[in-house]
PQR file of N, CA, C, O and H, with PARSE charges and radii, in Angstrom:
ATOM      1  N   UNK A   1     -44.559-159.895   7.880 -0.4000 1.5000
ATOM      2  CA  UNK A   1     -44.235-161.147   7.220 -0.0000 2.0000
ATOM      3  C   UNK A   1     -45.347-162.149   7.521  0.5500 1.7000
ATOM      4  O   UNK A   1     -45.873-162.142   8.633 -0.5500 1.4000
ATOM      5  N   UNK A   2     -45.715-162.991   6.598 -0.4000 1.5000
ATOM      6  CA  UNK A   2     -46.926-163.965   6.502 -0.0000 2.0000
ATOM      7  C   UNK A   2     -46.049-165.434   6.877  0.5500 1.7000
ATOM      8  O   UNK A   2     -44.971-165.904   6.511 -0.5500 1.4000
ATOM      9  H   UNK A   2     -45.288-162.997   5.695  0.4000 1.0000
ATOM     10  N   UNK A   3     -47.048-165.828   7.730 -0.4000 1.5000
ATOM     11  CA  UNK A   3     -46.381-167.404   8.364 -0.0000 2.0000
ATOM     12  C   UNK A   3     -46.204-168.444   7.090  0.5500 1.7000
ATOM     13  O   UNK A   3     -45.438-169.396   7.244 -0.5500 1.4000
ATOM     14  H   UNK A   3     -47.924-165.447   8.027  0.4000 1.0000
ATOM     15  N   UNK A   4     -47.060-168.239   5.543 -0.4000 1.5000
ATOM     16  CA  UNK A   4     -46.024-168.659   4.555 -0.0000 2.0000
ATOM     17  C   UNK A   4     -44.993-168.360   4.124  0.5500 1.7000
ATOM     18  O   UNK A   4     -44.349-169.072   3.354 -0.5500 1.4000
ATOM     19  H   UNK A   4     -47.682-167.466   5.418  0.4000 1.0000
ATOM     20  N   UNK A   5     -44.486-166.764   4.720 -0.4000 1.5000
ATOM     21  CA  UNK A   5     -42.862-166.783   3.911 -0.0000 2.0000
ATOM     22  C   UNK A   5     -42.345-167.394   5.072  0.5500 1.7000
ATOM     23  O   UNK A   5     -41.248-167.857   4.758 -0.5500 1.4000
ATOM     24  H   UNK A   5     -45.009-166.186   5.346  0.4000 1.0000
ATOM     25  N   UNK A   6     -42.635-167.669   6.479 -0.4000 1.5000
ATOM     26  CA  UNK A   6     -41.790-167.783   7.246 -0.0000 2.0000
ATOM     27  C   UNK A   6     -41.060-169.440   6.665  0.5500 1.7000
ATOM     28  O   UNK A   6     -39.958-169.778   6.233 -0.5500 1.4000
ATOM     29  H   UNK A   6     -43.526-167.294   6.734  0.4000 1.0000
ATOM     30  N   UNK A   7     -42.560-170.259   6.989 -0.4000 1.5000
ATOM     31  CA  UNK A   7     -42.269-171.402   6.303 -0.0000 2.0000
ATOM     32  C   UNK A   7     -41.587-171.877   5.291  0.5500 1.7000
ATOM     33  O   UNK A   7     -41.023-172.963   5.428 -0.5500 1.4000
ATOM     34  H   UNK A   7     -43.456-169.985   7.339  0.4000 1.0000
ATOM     35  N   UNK A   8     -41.515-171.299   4.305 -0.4000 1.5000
ATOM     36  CA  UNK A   8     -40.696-171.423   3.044 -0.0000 2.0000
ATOM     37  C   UNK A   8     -39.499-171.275   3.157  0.5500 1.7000
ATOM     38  O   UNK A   8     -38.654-171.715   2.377 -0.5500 1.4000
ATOM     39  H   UNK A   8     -41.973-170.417   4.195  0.4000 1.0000
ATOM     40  N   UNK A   9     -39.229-170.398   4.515 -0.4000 1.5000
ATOM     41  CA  UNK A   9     -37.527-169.741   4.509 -0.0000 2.0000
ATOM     42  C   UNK A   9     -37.085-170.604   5.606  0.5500 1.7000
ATOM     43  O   UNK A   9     -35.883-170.700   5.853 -0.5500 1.4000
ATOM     44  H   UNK A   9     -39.915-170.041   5.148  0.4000 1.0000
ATOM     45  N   UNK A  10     -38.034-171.286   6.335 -0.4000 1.5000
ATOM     46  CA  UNK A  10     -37.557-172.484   7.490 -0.0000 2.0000
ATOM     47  C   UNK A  10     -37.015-173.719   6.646  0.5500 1.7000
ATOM     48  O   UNK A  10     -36.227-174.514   7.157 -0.5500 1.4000
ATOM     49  H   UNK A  10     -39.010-171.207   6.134  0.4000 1.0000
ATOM     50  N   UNK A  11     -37.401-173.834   5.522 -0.4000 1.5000
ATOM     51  CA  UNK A  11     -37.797-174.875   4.748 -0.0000 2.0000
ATOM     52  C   UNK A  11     -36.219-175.414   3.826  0.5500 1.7000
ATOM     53  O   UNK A  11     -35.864-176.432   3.232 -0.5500 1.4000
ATOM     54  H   UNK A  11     -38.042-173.188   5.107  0.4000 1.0000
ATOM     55  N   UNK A  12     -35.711-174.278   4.093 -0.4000 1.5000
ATOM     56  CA  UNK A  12     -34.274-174.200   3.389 -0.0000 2.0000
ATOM     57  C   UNK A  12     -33.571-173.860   4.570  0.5500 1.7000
ATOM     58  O   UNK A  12     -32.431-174.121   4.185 -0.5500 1.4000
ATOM     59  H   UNK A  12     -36.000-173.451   4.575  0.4000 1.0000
ATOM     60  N   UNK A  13     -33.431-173.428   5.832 -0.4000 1.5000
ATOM     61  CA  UNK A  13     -32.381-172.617   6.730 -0.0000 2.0000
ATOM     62  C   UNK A  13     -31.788-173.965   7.455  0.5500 1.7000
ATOM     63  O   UNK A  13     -32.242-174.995   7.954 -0.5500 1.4000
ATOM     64  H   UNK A  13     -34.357-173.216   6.144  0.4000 1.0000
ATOM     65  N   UNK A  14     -30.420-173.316   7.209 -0.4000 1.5000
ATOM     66  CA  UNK A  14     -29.825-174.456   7.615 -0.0000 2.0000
ATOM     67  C   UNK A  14     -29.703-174.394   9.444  0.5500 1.7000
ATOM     68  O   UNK A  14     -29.498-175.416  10.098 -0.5500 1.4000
ATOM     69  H   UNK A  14     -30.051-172.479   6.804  0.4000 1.0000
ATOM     70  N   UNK A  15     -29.865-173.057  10.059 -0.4000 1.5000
ATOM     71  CA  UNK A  15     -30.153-172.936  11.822 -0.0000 2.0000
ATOM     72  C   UNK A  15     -31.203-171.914  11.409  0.5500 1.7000
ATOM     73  O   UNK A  15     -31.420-171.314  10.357 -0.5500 1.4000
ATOM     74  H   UNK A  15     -30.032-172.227   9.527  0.4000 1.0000
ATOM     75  N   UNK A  16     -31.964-171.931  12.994 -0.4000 1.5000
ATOM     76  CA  UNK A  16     -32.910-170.585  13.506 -0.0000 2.0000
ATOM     77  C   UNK A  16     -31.823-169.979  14.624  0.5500 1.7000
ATOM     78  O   UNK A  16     -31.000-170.598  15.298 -0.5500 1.4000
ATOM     79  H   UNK A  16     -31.788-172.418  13.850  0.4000 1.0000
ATOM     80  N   UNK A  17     -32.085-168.688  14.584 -0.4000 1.5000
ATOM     81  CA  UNK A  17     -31.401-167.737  15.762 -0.0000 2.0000
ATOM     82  C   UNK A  17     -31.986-166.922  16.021  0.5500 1.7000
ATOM     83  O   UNK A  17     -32.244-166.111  15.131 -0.5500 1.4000
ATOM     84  H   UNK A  17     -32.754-168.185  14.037  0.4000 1.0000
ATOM     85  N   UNK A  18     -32.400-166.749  17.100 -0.4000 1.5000
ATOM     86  CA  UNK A  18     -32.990-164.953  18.017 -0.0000 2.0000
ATOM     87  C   UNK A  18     -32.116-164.696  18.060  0.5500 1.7000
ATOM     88  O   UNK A  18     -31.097-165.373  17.927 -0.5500 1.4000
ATOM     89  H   UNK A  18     -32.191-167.407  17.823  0.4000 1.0000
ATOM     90  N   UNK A  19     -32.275-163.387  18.306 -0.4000 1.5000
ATOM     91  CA  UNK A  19     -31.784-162.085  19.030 -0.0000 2.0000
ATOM     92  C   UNK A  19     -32.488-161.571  19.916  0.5500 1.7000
ATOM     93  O   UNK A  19     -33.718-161.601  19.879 -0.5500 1.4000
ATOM     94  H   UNK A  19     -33.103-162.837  18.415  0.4000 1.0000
ATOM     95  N   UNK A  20     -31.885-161.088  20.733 -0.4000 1.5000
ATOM     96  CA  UNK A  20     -32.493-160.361  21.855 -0.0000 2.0000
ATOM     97  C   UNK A  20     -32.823-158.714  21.736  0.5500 1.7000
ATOM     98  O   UNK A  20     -31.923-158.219  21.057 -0.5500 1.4000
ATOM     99  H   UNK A  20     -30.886-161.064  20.763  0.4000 1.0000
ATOM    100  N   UNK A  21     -33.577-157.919  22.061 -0.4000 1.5000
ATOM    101  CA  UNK A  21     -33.797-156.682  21.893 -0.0000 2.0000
ATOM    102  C   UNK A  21     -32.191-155.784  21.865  0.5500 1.7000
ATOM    103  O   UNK A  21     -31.747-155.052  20.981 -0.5500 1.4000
ATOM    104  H   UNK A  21     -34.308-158.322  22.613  0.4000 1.0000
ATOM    105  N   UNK A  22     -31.552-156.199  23.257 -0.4000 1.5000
ATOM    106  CA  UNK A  22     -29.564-155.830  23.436 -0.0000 2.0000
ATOM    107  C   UNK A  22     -28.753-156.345  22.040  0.5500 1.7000
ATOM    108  O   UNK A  22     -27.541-156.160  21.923 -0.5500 1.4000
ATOM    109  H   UNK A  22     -31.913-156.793  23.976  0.4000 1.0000
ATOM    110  N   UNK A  23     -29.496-156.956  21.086 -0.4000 1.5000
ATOM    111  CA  UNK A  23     -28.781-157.279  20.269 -0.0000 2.0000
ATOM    112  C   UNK A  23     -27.748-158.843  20.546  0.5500 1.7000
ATOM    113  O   UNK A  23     -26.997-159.449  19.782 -0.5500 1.4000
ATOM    114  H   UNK A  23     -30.480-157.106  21.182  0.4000 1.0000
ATOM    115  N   UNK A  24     -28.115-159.073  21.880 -0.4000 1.5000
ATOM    116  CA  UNK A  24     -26.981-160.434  22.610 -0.0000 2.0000
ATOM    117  C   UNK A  24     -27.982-161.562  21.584  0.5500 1.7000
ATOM    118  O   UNK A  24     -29.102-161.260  21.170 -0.5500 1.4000
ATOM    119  H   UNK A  24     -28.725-158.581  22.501  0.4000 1.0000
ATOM    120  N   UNK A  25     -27.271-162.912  21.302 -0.4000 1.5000
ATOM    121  CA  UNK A  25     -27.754-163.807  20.852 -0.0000 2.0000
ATOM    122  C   UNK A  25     -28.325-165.191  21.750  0.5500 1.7000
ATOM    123  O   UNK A  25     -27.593-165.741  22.573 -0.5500 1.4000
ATOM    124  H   UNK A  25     -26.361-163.156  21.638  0.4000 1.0000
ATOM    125  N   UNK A  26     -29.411-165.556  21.533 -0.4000 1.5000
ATOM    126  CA  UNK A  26     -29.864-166.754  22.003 -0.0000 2.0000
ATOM    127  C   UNK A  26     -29.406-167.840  22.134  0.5500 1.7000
ATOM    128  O   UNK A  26     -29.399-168.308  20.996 -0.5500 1.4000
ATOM    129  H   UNK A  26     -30.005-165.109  20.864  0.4000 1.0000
ATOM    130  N   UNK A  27     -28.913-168.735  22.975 -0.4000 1.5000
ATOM    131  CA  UNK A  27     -28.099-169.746  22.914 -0.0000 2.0000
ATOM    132  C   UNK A  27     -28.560-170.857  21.552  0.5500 1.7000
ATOM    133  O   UNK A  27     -29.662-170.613  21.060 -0.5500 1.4000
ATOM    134  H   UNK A  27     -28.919-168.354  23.900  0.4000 1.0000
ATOM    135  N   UNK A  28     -27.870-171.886  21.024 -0.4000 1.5000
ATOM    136  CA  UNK A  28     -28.029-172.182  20.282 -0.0000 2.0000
ATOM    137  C   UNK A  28     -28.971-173.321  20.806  0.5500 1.7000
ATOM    138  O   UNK A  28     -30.050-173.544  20.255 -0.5500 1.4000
ATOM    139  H   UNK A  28     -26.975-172.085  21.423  0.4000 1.0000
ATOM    140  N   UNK A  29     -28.465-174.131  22.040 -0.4000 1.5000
ATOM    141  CA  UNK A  29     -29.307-174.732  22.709 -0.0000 2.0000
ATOM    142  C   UNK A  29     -31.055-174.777  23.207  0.5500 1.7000
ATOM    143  O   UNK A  29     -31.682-175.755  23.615 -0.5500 1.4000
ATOM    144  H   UNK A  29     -27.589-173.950  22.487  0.4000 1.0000
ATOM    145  N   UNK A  30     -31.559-173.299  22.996 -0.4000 1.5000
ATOM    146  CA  UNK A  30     -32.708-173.263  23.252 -0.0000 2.0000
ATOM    147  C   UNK A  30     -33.772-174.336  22.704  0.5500 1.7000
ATOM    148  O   UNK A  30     -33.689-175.309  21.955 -0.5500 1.4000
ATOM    149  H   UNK A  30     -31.049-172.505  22.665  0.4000 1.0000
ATOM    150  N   UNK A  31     -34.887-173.670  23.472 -0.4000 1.5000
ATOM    151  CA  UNK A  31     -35.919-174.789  22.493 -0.0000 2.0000
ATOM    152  C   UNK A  31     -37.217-173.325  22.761  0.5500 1.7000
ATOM    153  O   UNK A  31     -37.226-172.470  23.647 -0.5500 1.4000
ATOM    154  H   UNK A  31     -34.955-172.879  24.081  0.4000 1.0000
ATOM    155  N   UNK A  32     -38.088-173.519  21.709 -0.4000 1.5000
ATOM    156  CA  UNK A  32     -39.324-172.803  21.988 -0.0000 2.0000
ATOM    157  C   UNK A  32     -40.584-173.849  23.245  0.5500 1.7000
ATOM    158  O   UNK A  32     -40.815-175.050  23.386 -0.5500 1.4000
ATOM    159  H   UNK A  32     -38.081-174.213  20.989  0.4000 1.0000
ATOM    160  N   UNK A  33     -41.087-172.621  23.891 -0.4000 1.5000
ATOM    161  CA  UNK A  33     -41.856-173.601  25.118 -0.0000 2.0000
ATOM    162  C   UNK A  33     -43.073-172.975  24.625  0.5500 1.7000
ATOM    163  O   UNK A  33     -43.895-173.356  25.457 -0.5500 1.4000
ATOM    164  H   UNK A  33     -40.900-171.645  23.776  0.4000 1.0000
ATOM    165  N   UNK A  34     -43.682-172.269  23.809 -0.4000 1.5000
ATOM    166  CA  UNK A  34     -45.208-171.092  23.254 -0.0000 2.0000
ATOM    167  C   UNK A  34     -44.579-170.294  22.436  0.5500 1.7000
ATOM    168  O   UNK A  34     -43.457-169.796  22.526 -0.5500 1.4000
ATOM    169  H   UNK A  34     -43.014-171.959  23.133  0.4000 1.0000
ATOM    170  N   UNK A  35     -45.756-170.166  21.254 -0.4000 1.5000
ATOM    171  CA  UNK A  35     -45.802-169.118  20.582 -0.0000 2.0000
ATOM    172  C   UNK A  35     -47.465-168.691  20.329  0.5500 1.7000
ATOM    173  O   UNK A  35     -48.333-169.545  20.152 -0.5500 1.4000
ATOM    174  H   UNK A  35     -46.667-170.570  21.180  0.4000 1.0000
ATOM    175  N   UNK A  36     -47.689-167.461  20.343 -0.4000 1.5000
ATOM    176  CA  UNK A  36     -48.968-167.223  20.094 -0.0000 2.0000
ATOM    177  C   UNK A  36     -49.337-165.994  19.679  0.5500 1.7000
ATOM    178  O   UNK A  36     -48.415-165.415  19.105 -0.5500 1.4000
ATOM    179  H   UNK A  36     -46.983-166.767  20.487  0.4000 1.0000
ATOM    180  N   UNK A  37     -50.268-165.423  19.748 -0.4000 1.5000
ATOM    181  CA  UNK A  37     -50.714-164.358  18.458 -0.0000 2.0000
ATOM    182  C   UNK A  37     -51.230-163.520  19.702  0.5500 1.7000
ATOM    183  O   UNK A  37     -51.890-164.189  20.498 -0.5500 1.4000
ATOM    184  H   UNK A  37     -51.017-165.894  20.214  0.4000 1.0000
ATOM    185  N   UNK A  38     -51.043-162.094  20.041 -0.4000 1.5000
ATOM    186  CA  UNK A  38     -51.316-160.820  20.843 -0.0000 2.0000
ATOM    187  C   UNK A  38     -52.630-160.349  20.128  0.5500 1.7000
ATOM    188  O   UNK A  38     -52.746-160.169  18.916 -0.5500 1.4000
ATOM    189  H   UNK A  38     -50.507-161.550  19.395  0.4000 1.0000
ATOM    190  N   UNK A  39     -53.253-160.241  20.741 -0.4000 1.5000
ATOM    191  CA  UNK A  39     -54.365-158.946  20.075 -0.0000 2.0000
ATOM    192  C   UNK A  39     -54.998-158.135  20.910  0.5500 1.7000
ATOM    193  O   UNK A  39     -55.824-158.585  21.704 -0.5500 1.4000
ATOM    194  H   UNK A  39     -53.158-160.387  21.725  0.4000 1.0000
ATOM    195  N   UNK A  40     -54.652-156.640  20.835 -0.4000 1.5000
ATOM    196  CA  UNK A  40     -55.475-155.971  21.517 -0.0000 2.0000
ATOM    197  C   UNK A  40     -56.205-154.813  20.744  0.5500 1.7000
ATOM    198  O   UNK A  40     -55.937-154.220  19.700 -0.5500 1.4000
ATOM    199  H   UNK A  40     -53.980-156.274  20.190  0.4000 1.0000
ATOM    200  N   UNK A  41     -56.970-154.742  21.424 -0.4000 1.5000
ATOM    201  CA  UNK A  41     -58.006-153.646  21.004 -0.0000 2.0000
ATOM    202  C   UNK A  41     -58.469-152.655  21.990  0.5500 1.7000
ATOM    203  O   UNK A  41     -59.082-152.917  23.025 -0.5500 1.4000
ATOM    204  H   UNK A  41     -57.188-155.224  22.273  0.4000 1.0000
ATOM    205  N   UNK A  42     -58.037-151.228  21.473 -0.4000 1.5000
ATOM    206  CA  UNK A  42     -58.496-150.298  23.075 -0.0000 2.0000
ATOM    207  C   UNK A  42     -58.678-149.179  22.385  0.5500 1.7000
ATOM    208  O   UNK A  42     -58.301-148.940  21.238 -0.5500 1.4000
ATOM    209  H   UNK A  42     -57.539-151.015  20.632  0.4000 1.0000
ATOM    210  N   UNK A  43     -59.506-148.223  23.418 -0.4000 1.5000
ATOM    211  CA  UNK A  43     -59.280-146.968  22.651 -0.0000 2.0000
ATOM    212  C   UNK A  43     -57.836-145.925  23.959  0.5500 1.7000
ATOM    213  O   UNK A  43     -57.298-146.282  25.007 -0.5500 1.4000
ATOM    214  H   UNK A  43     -59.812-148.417  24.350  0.4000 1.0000
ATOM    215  N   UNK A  44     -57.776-145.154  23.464 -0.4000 1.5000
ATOM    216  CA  UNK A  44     -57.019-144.468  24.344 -0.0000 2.0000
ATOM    217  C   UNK A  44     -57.455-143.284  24.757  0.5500 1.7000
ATOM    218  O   UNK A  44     -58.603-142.959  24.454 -0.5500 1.4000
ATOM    219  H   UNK A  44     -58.213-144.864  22.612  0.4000 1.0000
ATOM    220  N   UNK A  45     -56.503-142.259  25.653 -0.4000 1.5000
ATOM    221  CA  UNK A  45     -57.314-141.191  26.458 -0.0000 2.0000
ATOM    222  C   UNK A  45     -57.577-140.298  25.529  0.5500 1.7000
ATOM    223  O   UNK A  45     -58.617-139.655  25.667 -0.5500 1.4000
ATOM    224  H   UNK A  45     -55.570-142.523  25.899  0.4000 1.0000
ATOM    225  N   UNK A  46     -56.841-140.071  24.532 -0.4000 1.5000
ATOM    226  CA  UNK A  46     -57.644-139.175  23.150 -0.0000 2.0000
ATOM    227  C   UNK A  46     -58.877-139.667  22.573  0.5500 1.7000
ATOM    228  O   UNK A  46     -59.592-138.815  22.047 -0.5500 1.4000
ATOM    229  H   UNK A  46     -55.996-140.594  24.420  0.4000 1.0000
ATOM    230  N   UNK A  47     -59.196-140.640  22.567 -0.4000 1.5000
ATOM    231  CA  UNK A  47     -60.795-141.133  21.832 -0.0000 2.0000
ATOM    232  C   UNK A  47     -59.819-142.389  20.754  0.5500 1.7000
ATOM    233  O   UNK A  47     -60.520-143.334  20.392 -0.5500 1.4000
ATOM    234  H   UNK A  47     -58.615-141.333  22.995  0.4000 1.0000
ATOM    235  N   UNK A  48     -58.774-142.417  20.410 -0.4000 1.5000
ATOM    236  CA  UNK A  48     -58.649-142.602  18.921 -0.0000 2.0000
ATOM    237  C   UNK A  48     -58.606-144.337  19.221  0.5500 1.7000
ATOM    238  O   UNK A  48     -58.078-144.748  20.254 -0.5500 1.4000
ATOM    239  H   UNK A  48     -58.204-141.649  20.704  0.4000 1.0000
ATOM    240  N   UNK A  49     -59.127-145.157  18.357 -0.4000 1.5000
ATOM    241  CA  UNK A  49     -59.499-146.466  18.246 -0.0000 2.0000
ATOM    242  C   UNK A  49     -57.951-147.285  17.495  0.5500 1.7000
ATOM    243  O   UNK A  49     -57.450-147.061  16.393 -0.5500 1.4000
ATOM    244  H   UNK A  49     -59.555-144.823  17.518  0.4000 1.0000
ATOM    245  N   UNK A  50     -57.447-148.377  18.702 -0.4000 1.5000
ATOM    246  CA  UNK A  50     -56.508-148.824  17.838 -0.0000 2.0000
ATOM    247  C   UNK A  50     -56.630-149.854  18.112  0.5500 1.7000
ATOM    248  O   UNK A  50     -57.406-150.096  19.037 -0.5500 1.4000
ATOM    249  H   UNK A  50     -57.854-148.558  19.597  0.4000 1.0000
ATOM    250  N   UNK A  51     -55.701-151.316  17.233 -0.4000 1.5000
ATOM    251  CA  UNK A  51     -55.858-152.417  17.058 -0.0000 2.0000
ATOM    252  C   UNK A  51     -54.581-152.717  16.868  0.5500 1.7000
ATOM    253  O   UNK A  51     -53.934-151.951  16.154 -0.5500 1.4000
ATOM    254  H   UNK A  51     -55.071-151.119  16.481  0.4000 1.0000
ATOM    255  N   UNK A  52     -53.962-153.812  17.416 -0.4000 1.5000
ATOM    256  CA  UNK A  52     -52.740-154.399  17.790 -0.0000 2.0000
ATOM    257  C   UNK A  52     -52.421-155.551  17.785  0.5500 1.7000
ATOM    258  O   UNK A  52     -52.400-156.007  18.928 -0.5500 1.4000
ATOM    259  H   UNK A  52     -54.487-154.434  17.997  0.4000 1.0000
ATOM    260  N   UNK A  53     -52.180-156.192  17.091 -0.4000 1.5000
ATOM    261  CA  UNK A  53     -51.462-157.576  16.680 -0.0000 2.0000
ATOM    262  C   UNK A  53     -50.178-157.985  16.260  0.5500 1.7000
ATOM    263  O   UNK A  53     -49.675-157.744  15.163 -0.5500 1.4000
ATOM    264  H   UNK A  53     -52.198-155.822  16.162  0.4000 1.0000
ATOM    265  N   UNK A  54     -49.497-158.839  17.518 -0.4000 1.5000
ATOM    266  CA  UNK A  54     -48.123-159.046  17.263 -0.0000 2.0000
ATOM    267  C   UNK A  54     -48.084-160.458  17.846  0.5500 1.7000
ATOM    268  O   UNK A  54     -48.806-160.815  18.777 -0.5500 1.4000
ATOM    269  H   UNK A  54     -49.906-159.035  18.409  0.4000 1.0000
ATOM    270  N   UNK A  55     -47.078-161.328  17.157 -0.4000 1.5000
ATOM    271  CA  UNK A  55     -46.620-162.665  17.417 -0.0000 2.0000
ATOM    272  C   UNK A  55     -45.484-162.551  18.621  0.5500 1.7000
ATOM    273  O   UNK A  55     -44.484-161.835  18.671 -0.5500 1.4000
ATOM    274  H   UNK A  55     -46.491-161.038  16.402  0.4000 1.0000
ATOM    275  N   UNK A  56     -46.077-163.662  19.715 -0.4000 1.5000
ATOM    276  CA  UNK A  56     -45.185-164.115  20.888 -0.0000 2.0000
ATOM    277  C   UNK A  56     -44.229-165.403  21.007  0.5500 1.7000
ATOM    278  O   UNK A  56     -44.583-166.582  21.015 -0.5500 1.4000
ATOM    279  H   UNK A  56     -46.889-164.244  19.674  0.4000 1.0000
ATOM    280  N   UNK A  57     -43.321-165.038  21.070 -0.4000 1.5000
ATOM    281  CA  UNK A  57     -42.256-166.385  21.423 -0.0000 2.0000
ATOM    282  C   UNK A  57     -41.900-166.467  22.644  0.5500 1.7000
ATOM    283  O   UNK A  57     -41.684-165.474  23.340 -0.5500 1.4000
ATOM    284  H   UNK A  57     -43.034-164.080  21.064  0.4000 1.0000
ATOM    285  N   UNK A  58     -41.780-167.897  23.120 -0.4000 1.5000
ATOM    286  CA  UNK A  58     -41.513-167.867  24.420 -0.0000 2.0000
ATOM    287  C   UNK A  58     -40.343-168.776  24.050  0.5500 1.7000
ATOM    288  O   UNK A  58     -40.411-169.652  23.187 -0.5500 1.4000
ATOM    289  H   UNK A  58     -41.956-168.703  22.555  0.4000 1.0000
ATOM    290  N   UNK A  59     -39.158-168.460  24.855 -0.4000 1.5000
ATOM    291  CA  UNK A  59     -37.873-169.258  24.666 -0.0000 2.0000
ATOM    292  C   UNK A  59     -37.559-169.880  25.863  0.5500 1.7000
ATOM    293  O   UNK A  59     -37.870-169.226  26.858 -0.5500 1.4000
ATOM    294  H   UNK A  59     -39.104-167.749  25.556  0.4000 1.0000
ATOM    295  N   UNK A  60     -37.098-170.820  26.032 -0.4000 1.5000
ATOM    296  CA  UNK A  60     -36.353-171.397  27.036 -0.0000 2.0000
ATOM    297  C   UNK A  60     -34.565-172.079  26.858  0.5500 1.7000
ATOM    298  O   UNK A  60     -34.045-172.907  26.111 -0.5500 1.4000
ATOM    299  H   UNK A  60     -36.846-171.352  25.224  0.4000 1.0000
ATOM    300  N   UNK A  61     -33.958-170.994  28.254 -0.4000 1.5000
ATOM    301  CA  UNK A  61     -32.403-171.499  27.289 -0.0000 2.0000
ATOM    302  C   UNK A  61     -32.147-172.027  28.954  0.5500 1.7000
ATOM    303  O   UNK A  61     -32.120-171.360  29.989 -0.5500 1.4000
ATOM    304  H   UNK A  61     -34.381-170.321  28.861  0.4000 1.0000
ATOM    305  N   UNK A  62     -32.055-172.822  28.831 -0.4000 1.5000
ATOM    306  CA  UNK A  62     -31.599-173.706  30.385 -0.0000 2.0000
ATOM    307  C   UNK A  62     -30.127-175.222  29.359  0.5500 1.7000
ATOM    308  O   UNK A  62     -29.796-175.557  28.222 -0.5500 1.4000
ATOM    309  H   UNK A  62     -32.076-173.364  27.991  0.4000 1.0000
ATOM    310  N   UNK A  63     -29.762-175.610  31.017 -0.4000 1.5000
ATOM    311  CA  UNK A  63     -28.974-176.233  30.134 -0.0000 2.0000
ATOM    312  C   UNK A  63     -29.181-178.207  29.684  0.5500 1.7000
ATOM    313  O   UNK A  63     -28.580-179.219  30.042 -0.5500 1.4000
ATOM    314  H   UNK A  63     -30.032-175.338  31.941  0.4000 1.0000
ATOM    315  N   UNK A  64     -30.403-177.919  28.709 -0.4000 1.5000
ATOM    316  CA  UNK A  64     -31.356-179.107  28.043 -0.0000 2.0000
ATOM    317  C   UNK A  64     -31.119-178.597  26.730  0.5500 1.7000
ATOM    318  O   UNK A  64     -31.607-177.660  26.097 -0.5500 1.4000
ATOM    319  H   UNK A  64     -30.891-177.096  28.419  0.4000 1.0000
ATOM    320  N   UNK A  65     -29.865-179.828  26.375 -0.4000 1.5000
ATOM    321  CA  UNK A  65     -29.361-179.433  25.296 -0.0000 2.0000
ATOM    322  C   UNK A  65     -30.220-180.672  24.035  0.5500 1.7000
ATOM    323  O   UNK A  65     -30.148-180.620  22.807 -0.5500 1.4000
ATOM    324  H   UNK A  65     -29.469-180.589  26.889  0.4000 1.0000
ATOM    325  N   UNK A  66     -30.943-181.644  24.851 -0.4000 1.5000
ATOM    326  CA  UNK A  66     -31.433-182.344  24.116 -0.0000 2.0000
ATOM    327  C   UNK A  66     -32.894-182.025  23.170  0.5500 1.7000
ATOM    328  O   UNK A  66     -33.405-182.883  22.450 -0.5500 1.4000
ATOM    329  H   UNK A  66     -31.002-181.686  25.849  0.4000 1.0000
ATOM    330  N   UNK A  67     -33.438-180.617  23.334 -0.4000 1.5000
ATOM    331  CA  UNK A  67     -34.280-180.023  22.843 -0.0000 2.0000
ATOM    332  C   UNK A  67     -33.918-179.041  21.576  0.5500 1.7000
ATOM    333  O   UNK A  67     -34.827-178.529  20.923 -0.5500 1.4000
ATOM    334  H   UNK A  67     -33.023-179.920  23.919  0.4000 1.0000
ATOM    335  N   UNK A  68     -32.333-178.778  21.225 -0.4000 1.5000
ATOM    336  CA  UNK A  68     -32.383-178.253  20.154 -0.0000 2.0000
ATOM    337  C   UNK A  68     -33.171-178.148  19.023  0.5500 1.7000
ATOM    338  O   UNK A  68     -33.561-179.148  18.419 -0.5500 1.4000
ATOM    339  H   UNK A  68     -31.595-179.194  21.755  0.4000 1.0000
ATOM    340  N   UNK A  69     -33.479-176.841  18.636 -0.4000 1.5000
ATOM    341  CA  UNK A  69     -34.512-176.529  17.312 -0.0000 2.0000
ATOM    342  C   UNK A  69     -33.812-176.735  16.443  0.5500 1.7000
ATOM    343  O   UNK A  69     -32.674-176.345  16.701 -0.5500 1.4000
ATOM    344  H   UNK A  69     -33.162-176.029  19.127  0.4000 1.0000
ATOM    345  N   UNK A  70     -33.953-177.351  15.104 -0.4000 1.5000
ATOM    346  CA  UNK A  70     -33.531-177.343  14.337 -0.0000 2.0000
ATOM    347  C   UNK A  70     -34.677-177.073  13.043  0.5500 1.7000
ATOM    348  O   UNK A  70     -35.848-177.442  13.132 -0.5500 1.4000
ATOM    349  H   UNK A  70     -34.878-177.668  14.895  0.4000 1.0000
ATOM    350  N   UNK A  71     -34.201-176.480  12.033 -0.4000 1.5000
ATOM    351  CA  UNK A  71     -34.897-175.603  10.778 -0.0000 2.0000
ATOM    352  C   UNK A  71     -35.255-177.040  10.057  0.5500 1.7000
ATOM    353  O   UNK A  71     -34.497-177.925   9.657 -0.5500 1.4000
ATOM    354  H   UNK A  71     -33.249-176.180  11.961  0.4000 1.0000
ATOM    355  N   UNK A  72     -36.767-176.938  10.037 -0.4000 1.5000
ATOM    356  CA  UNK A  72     -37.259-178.279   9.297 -0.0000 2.0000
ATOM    357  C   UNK A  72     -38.723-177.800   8.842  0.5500 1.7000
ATOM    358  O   UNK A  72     -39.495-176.966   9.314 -0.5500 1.4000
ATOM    359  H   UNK A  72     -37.382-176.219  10.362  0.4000 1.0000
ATOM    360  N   UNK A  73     -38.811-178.869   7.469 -0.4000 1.5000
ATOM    361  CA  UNK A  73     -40.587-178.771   7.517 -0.0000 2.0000
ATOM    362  C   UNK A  73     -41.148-179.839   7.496  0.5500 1.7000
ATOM    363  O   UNK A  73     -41.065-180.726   6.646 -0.5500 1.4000
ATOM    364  H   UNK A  73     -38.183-179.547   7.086  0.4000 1.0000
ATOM    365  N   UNK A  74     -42.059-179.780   8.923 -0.4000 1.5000
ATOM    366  CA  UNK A  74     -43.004-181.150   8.990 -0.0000 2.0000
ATOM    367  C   UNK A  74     -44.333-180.763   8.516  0.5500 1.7000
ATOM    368  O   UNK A  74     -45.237-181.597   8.463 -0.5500 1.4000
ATOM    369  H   UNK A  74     -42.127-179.060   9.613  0.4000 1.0000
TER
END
């Protein structure tokens, strides 16, 4: 997914929600503290050349309820 569909679909959502890998849900309270872009590049013990790029979220769910995310476009 391209950070314009994300935008477009923030742009109308009335909440954001994670999930957790367990499938458990993210408090609603959270707030994001980083997000950033992974890239690696390696070869491995076979020879074969790979390239790896994935988006990071960092969440914080403590109880700072005055940081709620809410679905907006600035």
């Amino acid at each position: 997914m391209k950070l314009s569909e994300i935008k477009t679909i923030l742009a109308t959502a009335q909440a954001v929600n994670f999930r957790l890998e367990n499938g458990e849900s993210v408090p609603e309270h959270f707030h994001v503290t980083e997000v950033g872009i992974i890239t690696k590049d390696f070869i491995d013990c076979g020879g074969k050349v790979r390239h790896e790029k994935v988006a990071n979220f960092q969440l914080w769910d403590a109880d700072d309820y005055a940081h709620r995310l809410k679905a907006a476009n600035y």
